[in-house]
N, C-alpha and C positions, 0 to 999 in steps of 0.2 A: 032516465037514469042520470044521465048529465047535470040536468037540471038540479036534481037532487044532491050530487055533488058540489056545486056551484054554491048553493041555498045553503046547504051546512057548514060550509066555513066559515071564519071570521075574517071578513077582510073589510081592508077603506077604513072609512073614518069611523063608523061605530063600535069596530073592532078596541078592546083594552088595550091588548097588548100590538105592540109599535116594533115591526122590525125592521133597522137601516137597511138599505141596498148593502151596505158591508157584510149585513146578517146578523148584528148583535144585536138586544133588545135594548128600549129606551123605556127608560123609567117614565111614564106621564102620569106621575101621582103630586102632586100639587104641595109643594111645601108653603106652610103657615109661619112664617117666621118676619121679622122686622126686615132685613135685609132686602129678602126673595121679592116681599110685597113691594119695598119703595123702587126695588130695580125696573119690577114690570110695569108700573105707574110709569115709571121716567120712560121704558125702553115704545110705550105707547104714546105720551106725549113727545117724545121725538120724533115718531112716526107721523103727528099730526103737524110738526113744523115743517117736516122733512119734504111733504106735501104738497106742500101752502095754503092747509086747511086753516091753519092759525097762524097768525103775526108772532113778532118776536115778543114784543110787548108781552100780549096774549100769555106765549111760551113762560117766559118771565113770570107771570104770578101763578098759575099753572104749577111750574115745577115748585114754587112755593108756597105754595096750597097741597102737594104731594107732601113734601118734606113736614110740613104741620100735622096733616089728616095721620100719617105713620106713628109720626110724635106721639100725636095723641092715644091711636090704636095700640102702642103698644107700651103705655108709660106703666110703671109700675109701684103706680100708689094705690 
């Protein structure tokens, strides 16, 4: 019986729906936009500076190869 209860929820990480410790729900539906995209690029390549997986250098054309790849993604010709 337990068990069964256990088994039929949605919980953890494959659960959709995300509720905070405060109890309100959090949206994790993924927006496609210019912005959204270049923030998480950046907000990942600073995690690898942040690291010392990559050099500054590195960082350097990195975030400028972000800012290009976006450009390009999202130009509107």
């Amino acid at each position: 019986m337990a068990a069964e209860k256990i088994i039929g929820r949605n919980i953890g990480n494959n659960s959709i729906d995300k509720a905070s410790k405060g109890g309100g729900k959090i949206n994790t539906q993924n927006a496609n936009d210019k912005i959204s995209t270049e923030l998480w690029m950046q907000h990942f390549a600073n995690a690898l500076v942040n690291q010392n997986a990559i050099d500054e250098k590195t960082y350097k054309k990195l975030m400028a190869k972000i800012s290009t790849e976006v450009n390009r993604r999202y130009s509107t010709h």
